[in-house]
C-alpha positions as CSV (number, residue, x, y, z in Angstrom):
1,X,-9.4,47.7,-15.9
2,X,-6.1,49.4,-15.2
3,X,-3.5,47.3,-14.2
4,X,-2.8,47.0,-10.0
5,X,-1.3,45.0,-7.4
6,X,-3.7,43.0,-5.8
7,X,-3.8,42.8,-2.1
8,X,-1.7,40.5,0.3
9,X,-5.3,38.3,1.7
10,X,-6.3,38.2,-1.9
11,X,-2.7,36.7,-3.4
12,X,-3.1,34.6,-0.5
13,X,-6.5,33.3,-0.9
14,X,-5.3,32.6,-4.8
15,X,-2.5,30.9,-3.4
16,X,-5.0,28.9,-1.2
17,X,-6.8,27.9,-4.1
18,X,-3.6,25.6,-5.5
19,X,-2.6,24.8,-2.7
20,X,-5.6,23.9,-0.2
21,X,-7.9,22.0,-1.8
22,X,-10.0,20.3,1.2
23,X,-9.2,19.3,4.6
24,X,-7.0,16.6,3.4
25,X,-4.9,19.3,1.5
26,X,-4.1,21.0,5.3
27,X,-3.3,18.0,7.2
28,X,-0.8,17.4,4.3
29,X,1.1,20.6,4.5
30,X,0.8,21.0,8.4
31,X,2.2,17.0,8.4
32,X,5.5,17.8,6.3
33,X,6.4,20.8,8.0
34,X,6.4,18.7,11.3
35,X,8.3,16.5,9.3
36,X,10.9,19.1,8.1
37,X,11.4,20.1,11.7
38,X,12.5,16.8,12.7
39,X,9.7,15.3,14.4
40,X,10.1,11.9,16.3
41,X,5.8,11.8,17.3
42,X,3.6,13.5,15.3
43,X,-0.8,13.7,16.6
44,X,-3.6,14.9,14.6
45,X,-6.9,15.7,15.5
46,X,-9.6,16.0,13.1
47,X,-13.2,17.0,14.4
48,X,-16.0,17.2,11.6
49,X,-13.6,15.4,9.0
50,X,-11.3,18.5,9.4
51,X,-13.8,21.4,8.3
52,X,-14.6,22.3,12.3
53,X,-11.4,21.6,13.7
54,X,-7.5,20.8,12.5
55,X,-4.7,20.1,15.2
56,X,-1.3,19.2,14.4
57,X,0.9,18.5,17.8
58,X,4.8,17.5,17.1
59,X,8.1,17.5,18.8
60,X,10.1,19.2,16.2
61,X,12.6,21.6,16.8
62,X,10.1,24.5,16.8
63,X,10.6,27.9,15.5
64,X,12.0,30.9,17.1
65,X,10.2,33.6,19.1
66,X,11.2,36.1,16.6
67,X,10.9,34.5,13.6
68,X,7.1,33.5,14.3
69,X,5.3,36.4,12.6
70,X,7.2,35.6,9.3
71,X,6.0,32.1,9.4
72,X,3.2,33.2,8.5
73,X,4.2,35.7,5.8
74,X,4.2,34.3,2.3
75,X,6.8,33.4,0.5
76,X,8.9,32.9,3.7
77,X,10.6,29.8,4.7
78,X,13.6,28.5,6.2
79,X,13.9,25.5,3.9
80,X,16.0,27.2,0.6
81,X,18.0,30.7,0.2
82,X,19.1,30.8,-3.3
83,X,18.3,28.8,-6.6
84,X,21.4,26.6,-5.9
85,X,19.0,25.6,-2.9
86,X,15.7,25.2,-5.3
87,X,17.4,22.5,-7.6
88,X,18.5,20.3,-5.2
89,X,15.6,20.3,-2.5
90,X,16.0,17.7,0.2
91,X,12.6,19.0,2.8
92,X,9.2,17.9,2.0
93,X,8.2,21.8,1.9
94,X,10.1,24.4,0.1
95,X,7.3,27.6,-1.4
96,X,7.0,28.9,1.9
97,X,2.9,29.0,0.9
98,X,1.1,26.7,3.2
99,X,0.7,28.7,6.5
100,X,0.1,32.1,4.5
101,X,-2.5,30.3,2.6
102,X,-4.4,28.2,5.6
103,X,-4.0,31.7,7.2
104,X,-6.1,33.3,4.7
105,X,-9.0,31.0,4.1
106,X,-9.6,29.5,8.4
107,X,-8.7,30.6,11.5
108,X,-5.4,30.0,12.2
109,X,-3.6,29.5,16.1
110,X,0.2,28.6,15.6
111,X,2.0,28.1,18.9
112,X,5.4,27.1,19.1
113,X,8.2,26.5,20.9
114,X,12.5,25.9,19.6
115,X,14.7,24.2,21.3
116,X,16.2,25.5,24.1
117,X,13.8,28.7,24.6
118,X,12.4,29.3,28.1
119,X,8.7,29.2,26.8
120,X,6.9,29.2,23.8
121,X,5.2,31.8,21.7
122,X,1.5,32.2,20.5
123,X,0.1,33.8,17.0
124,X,-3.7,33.9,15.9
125,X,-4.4,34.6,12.1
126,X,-8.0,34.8,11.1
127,X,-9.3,35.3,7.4
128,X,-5.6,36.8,6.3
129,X,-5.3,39.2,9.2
130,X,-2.5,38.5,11.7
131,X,-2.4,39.3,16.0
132,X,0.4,40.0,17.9
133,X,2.5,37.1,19.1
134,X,2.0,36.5,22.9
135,X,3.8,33.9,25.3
136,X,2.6,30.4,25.4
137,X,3.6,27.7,28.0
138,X,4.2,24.7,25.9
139,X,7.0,21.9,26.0
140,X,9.4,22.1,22.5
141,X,7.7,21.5,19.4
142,X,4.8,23.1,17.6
143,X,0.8,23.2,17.8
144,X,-1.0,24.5,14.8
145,X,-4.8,24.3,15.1
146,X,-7.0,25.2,12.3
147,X,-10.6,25.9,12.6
148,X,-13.4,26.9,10.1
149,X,-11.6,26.0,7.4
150,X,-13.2,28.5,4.1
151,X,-15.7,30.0,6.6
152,X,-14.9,33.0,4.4
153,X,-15.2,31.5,1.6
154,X,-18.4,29.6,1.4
155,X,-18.2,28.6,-2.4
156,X,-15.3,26.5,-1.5
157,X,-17.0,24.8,0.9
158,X,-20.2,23.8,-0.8
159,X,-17.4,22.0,-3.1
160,X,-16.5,19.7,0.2
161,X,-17.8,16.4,0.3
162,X,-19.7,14.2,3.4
163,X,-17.5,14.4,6.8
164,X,-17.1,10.4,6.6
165,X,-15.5,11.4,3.1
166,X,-13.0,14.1,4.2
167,X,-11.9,12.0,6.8
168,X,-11.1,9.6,4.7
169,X,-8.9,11.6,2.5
170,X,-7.3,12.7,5.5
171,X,-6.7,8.9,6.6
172,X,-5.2,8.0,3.4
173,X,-2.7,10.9,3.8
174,X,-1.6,10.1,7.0
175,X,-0.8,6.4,5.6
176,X,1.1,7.9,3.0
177,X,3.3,9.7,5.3
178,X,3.4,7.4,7.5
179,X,5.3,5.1,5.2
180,X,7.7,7.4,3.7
181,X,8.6,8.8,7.3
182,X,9.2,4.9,9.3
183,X,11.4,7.0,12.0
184,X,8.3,9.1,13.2
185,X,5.5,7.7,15.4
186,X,1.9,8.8,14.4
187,X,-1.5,9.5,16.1
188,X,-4.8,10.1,14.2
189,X,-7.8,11.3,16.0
190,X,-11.0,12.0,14.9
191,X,-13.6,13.7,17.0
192,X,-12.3,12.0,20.1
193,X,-11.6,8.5,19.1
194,X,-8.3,7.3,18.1
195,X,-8.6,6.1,14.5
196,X,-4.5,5.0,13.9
197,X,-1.2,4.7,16.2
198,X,1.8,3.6,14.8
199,X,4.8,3.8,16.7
200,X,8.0,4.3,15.5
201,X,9.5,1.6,13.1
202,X,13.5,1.8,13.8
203,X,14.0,-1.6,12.8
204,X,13.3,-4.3,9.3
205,X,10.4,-6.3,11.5
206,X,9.0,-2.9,12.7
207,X,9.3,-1.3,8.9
208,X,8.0,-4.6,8.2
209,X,5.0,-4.2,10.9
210,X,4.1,-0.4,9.8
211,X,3.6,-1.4,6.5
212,X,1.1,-4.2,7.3
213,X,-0.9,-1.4,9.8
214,X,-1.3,1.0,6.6
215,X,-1.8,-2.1,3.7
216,X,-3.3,-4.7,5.5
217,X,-1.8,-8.4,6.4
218,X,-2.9,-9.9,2.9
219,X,-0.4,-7.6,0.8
220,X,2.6,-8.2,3.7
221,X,1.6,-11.9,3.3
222,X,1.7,-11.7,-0.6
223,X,5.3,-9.2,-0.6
224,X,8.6,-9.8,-1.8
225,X,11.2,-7.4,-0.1
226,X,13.2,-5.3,-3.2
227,X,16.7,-3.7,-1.9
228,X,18.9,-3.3,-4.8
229,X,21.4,-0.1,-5.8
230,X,22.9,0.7,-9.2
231,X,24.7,4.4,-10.3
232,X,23.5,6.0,-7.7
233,X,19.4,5.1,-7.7
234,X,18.7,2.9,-4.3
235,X,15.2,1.1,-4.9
236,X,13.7,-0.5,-1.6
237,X,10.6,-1.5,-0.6
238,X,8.4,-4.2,-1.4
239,X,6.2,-5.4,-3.8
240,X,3.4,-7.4,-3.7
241,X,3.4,-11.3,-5.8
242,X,1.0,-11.0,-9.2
243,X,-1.6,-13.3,-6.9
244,X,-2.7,-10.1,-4.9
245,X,-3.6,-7.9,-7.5
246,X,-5.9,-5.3,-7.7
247,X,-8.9,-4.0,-9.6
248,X,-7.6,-0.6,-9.2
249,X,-4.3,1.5,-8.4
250,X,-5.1,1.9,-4.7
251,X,-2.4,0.1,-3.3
252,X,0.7,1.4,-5.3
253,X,3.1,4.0,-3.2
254,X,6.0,5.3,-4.8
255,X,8.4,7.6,-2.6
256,X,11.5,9.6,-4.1
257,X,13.7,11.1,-1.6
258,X,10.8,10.4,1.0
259,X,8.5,12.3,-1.0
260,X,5.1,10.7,-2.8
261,X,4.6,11.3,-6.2
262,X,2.6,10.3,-8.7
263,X,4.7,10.0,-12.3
264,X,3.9,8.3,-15.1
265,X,7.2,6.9,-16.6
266,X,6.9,5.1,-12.9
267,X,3.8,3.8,-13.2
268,X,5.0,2.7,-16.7
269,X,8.0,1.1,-15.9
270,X,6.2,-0.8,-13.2
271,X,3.6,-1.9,-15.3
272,X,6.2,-3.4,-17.8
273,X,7.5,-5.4,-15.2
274,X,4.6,-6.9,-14.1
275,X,3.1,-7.3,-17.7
276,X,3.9,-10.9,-18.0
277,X,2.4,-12.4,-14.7
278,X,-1.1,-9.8,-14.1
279,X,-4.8,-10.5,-15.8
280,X,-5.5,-7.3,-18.4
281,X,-7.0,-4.9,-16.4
282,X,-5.5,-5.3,-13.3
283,X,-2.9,-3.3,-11.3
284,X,0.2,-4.2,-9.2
285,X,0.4,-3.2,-5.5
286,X,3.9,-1.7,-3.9
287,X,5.4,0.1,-1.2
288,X,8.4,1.8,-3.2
289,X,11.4,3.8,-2.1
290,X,13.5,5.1,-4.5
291,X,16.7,7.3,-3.4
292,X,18.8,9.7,-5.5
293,X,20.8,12.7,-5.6
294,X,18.3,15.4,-5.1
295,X,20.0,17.3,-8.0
296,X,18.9,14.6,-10.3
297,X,15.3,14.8,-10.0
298,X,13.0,18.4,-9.9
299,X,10.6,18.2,-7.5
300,X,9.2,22.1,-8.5
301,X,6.8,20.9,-10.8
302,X,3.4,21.0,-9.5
303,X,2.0,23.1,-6.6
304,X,1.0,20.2,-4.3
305,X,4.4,18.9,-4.8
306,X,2.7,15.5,-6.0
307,X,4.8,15.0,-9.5
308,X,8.4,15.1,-10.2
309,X,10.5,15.4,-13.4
310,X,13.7,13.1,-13.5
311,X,17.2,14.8,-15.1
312,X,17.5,11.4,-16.8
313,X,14.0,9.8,-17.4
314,X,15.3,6.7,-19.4
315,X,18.0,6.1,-16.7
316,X,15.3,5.8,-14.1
317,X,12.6,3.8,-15.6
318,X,15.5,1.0,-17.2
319,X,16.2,0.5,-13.7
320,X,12.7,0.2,-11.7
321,X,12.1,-2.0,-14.9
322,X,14.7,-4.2,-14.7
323,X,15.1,-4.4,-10.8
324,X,10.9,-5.4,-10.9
325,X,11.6,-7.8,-13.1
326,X,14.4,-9.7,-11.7
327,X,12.4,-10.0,-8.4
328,X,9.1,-10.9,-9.9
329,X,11.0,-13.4,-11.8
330,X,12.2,-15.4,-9.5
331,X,8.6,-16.5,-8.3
332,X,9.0,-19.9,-8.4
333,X,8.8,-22.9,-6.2
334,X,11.0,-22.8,-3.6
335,X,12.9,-20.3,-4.7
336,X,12.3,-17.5,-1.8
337,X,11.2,-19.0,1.2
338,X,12.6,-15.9,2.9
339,X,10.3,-13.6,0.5
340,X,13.0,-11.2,-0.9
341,X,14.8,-10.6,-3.7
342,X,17.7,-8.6,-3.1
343,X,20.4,-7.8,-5.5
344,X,23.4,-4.8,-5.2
345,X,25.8,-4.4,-8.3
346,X,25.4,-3.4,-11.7
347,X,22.0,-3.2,-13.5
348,X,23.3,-6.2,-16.2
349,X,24.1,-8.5,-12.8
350,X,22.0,-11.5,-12.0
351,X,20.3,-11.6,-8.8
352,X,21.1,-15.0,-7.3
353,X,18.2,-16.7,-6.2
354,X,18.1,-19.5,-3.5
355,X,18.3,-23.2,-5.0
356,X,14.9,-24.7,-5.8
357,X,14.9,-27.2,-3.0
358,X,17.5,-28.6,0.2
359,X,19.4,-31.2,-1.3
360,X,17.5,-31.5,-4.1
361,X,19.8,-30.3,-7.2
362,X,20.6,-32.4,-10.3
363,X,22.0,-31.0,-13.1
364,X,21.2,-34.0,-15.5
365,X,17.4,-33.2,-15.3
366,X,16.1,-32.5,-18.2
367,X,13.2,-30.1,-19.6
368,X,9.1,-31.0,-19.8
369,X,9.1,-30.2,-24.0
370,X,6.6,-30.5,-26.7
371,X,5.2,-32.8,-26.3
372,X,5.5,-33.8,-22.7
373,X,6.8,-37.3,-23.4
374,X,9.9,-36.5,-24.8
375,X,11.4,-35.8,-21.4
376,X,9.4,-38.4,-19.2
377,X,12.6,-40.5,-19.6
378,X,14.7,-38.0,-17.9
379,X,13.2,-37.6,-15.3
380,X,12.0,-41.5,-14.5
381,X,14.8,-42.8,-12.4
382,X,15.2,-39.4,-9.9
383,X,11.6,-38.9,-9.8
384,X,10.1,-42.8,-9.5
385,X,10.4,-43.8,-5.4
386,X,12.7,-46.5,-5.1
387,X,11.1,-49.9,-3.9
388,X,13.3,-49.9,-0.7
389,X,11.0,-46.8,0.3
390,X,7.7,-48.9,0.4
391,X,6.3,-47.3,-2.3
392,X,6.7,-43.6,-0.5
393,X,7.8,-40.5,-2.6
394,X,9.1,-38.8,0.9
395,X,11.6,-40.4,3.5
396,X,10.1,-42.3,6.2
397,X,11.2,-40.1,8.8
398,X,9.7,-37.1,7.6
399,X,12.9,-35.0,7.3
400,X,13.0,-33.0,4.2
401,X,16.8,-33.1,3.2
402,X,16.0,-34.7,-0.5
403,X,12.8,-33.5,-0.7
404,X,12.2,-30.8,-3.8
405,X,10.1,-27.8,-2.9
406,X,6.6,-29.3,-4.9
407,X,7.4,-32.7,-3.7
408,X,6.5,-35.8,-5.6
409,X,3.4,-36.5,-7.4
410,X,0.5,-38.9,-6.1
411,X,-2.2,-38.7,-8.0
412,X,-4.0,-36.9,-10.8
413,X,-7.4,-35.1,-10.0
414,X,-9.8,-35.2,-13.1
415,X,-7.6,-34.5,-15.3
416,X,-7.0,-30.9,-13.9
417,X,-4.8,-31.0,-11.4
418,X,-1.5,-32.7,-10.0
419,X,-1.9,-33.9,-6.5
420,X,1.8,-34.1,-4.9
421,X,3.0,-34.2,-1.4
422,X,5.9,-32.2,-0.2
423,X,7.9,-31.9,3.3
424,X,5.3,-29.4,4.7
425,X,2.0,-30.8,3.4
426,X,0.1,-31.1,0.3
427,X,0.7,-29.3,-3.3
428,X,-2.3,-29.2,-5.8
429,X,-0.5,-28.1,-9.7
430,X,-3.3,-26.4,-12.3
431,X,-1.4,-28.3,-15.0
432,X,-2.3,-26.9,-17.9
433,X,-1.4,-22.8,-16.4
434,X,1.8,-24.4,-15.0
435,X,3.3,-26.2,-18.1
436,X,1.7,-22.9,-20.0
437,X,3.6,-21.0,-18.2
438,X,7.0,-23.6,-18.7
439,X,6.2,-23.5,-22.7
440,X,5.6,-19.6,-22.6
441,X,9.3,-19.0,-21.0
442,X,11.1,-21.4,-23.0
443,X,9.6,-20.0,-26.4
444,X,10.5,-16.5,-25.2
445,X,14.4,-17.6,-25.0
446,X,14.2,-19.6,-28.2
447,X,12.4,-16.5,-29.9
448,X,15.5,-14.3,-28.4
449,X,17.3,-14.0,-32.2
450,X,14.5,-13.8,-34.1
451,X,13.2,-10.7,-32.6
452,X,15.4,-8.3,-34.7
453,X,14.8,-10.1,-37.5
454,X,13.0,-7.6,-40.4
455,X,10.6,-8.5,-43.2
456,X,10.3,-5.9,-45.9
457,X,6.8,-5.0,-47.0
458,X,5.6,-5.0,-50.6
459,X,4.4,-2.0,-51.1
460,X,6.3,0.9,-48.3
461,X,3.2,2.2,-46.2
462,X,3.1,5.8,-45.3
463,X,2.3,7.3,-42.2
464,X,1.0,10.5,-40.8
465,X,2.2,11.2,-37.8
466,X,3.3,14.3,-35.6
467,X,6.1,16.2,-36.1
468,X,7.9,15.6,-32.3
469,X,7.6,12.2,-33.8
470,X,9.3,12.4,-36.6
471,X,12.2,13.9,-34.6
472,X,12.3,10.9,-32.3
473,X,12.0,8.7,-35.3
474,X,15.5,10.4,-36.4
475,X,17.2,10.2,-32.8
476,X,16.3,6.6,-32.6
477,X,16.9,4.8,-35.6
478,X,19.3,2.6,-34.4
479,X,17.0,1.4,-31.7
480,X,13.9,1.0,-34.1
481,X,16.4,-0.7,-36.9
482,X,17.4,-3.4,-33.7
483,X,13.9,-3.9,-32.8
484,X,13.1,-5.1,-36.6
485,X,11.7,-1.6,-38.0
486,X,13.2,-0.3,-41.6
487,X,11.3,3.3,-41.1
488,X,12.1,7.1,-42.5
489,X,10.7,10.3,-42.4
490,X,8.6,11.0,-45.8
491,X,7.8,14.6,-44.8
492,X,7.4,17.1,-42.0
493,X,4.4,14.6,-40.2
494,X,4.8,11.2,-42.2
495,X,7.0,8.2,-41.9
496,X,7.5,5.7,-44.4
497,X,7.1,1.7,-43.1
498,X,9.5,-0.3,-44.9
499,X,10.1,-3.4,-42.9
500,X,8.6,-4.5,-40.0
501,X,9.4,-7.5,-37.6
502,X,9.1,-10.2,-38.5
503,X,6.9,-12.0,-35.9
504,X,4.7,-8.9,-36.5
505,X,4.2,-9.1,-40.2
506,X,0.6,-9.6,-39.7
507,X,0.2,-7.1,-37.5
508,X,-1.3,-4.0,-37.6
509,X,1.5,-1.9,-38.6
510,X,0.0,1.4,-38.3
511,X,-1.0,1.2,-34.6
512,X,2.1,-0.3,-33.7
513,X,4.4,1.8,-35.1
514,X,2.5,5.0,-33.9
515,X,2.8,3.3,-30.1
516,X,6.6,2.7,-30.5
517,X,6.8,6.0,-31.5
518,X,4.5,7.8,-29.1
519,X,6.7,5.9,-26.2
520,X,9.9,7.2,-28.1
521,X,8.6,10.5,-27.5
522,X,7.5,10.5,-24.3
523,X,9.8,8.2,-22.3
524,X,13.0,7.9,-25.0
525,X,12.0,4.0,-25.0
526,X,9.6,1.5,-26.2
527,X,8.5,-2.3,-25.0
528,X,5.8,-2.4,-27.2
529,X,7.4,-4.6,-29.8
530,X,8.6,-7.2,-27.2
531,X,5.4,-6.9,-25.5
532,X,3.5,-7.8,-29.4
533,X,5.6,-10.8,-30.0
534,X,5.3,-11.9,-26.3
535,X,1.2,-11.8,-26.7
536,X,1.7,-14.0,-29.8
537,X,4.2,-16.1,-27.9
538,X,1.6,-16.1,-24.9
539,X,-1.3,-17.5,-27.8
540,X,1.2,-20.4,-29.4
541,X,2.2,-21.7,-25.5
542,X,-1.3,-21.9,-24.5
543,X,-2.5,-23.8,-27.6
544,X,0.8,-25.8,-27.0
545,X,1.0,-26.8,-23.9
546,X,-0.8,-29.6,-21.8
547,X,-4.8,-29.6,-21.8
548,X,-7.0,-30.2,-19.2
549,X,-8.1,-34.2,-19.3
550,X,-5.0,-35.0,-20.6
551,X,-4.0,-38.1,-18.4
552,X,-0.4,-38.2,-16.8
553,X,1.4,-40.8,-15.4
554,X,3.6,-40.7,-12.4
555,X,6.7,-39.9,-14.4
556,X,5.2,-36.9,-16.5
557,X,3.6,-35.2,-13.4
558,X,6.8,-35.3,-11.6
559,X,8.7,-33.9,-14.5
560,X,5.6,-31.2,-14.5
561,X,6.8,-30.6,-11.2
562,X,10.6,-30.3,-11.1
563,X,10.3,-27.9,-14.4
564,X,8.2,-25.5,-12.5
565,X,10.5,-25.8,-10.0
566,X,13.3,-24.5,-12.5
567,X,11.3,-22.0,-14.6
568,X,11.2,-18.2,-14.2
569,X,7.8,-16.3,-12.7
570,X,6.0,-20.1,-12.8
571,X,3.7,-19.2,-9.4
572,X,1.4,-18.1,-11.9
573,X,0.7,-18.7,-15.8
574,X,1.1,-15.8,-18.9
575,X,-2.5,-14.6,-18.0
576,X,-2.0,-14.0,-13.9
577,X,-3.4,-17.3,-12.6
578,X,-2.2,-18.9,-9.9
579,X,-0.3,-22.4,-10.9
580,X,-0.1,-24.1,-7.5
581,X,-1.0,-23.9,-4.0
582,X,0.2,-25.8,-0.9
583,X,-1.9,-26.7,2.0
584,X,0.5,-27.3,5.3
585,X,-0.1,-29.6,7.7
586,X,-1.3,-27.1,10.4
587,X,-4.2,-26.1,7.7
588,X,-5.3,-30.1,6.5
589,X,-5.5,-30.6,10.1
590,X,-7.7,-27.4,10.9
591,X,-9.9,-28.9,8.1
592,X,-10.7,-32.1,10.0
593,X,-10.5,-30.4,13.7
594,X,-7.6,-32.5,14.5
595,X,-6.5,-31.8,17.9
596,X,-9.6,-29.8,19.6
């Protein structure tokens, strides 16, 4: 075939087929570009889960009578001029595709009217081919209604699923934008019947309100509130506590300069953080902003806009890593009532954490150790109610000035758990997950200098590995020597193992150095080593710590008690589980219909 241009409908119609790829993929587009034009209220109405009918309605700034025929010319937008523009894109839209595209494959009526203008104007596209614009009597703002979308081209359409489906794709859009725009009220129809409102969210306990109308109360009821900044990277948001996770990523959105995206060295650095405190198998759920200079991060990666490429990778995912972590680790007793975790300074700061109880600080208490004896002692005198109390662990009056935030201990229940009673109610302790937990974070600091410690093999193993592997093998040898490796390249696509860490001279050294440097490749850092020695850390605490029908007395389940209080991520144990719960006073007297 000689060579040709092909013609405008057709270039469109390939265009269509990146960028629209169901109804979903319209509503989408349509959305941002309301967004881009400043909309305060945006309404959509969807009739047959957007196949019959599409209708966008916002209060945007609207486009000019005699710039609406090139709306709808592709390739033309109002959102970049020059590459300068293209490398630092701030709008949700840039290609200047979407309308060209919808255009070609439904029938397209785009009324609009800017700011100022004495009426609005009207243009119908249909199948590629475009009508004369004609005046339109319209408040400011923009209508786009799309109808039959690929009625002229049916093998797209058999590819479209159930209308309940569609719809549903279309829901889950709207909730995406609807928490990465909280300024801009939303509407979702569908076939009549209002299926969403959200009104604008202007303020922290409207933000706060949005986000339970799109995830639901349980995950606002489980959330700690993240707001921390460092060189420039702003991370807000919130994330949800280890105890609400899920069997799969449907609850994890990640914005970056408003935008959602789906990136793996994200997802990656967010698993990290939560890798100590969630079950194998299970995923984290968030509601993340990030903020940056748009020159740092390329957004022109992928024609749905969905993925991004950072400038610097490494720089990003140190810092969701480390900011995660510092919030999930303070998810102790006590230790934030207010559920947040908020922390502005340098990445190497500390983020102060509330005190783990009113009144109730002592900085002669000593640790529950191996075995839990040894620190009974310690805590005997502070823990024990005195005699002039009547026997009571709590003051007579109820006030909760010297009360810590587990209380005092009553009672052991088969041998399982610790029943203690606190200002607000009653605490029940799994006391072999909490003291796991207490042993696991203590071994973890003790373990600190040992984990660059190297033991040299016998016999040096050798390695076949790629050759982008052996390059990152020579750009981080200092890393790898720190981590406990002694490694060189033995050819083109080998490496020779001559040490490995300690800890991990059991291992299998094969598979882990091909991880560590598969990571080293990919994201210019690897966790897997720590992440090895903390599963065998994770093994030794659970064998070492407390077992169930082990009997306690008084003295040992309070010092259970205030160590939980004191130790790092202790709501749940290394495996995810939940070490404690507390039942209020409101809920024990719900229990026994106290009051109706």
């Amino acid at each position: 075939m000689p060579i040709r241009a092909l013609p405008e409908h057709l270039v469109n119609q390939i265009a269509a087929g990146e960028v629209i790829e169901r109804p979903a993929s319209v509503v989408k587009e349509l959305v941002e570009n309301s967004l881009d034009a400043g909309a305060r209220r945006v309404r959509i109405d969807i009739e047959g889960g957007g196949q019959r009918r599409i209708r966008i309605t916002d209060d945007g700034h609207g486009i000019p009578a005699d710039e609406l025929p090139l709306a709808l010319h592709p390739h033309a937008t109002s959102k970049i001029e020059r590459l300068e523009d293209l490398e630092a894109v701030a709008s949700l839209g840039f290609r200047g595709e979407a309308l060209a595209s919808i255009g070609s494959v439904a029938r397209l009526d785009l009324s609009s009217r800017a700011a100022g203008a004495d009426g609005g104007m009207r243009l119908v596209a249909e199948g590629g081919r475009v009508g004369d614009p004609e005046p339109c009597p319209m408040p400011p703002g923009t209508v786009i209604d799309v109808r039959d979308l690929f009625f002229n081209t049916p093998a797209r359409r058999k590819f479209l699923k159930t209308e309940r489906t569609e719809f549903g794709h279309i829901d889950e859009c709207i909730r995406r934008l609807a928490l990465a725009r909280m300024n801009c009220a939303f509407e979702l129809h569908h076939n009549g019947r209002a299926v969403r409102r959200l009104p604008t969210a202007d303020s922290d306990a409207a933000r706060q309100r949005r986000v339970e109308d799109v995830c639901g109360q349980g995950f606002i009821d489980h959330a700690l509130t993240v707001e921390t900044e460092h060189q420039g990277l702003r991370l807000s948001g919130w994330i949800a506590r280890p105890s609400f996770s899920r069997s799969q990523a449907d609850m994890q959105f990640f914005f970056v300069n408003g935008r959602l995206v789906r990136d793996r060295l994200v997802t990656h650095a967010v698993r990290q953080a939560y890798s100590d405190v969630l079950y194998s198998g299970r995923h984290p759920a968030y509601v993340l902003m990030l903020e940056l200079d748009p020159g740092r991060v390329d957004v022109n990666v992928h024609p749905q806009k969905t993925e991004v490429r950072f400038r610097d990778g490494r720089t990003v995912h140190d810092f969701l890593f480390s900011m995660i972590h510092r919030a999930l680790s303070g998810t102790r007793p006590g230790s934030d009532e207010g559920r947040s975790a908020s922390h502005a300074g340098p990445a190497a700061g500390r983020i102060d954490l509330p005190s783990t109880g009113a009144g109730w600080r002592d900085d002669r208490q000593g640790g529950l150790g191996l075995p839990v004896a040894e620190a009974v002692q310690r805590y005997a005198e502070l823990a024990r109610p005195s005699d002039r109390d009547g026997g009571r662990p709590l003051p007579a009056d109820g006030g909760d000035a010297e009360v810590p935030p587990l209380g005092f201990a009553l009672a052991q229940v088969h041998g399982i758990y610790v029943l203690a009673q606190n200002a607000r109610g009653l605490v029940l302790v799994d006391m072999h997950a909490a003291h796991e937990r207490i042993v696991y974070e203590r071994m973890k600091a003790s373990w600190q200098e040992d984990r660059v410690r190297a033991q040299t093999l016998l016999v040096p193993e050798t390695l076949a590995v790629s050759a982008r592997e052996v390059r990152a093998l020579e750009q981080h040898q200092d890393s790898l020597h720190r981590l406990g490796f002694e490694l060189q390249p033995a050819g083109p696509e080998s490496v020779l193992i001559r040490a490995v860490p300690t800890l991990l001279a059991t291992a299998d050294s094969h598979a882990l150095v091909r991880d560590v440097l598969s990571d080293l490749t990919e994201l210019g850092d690897s966790k897997r080593v720590e992440q090895a020695i903390d599963e065998l850390l994770s093994t030794a605490a659970c064998h070492g710590s407390v077992r169930a029908n082990r009997r306690l007395n008084i003295d040992e389940m309070n010092a259970l008690l205030r160590d939980m209080e004191r130790t790092e991520r202790s709501d749940q144990c290394n495996h995810g589980r939940p070490t404690w719960v507390e039942l209020d006073l409101q809920q024990l007297d719900r229990l026994f219909l106290r009051g109706r």
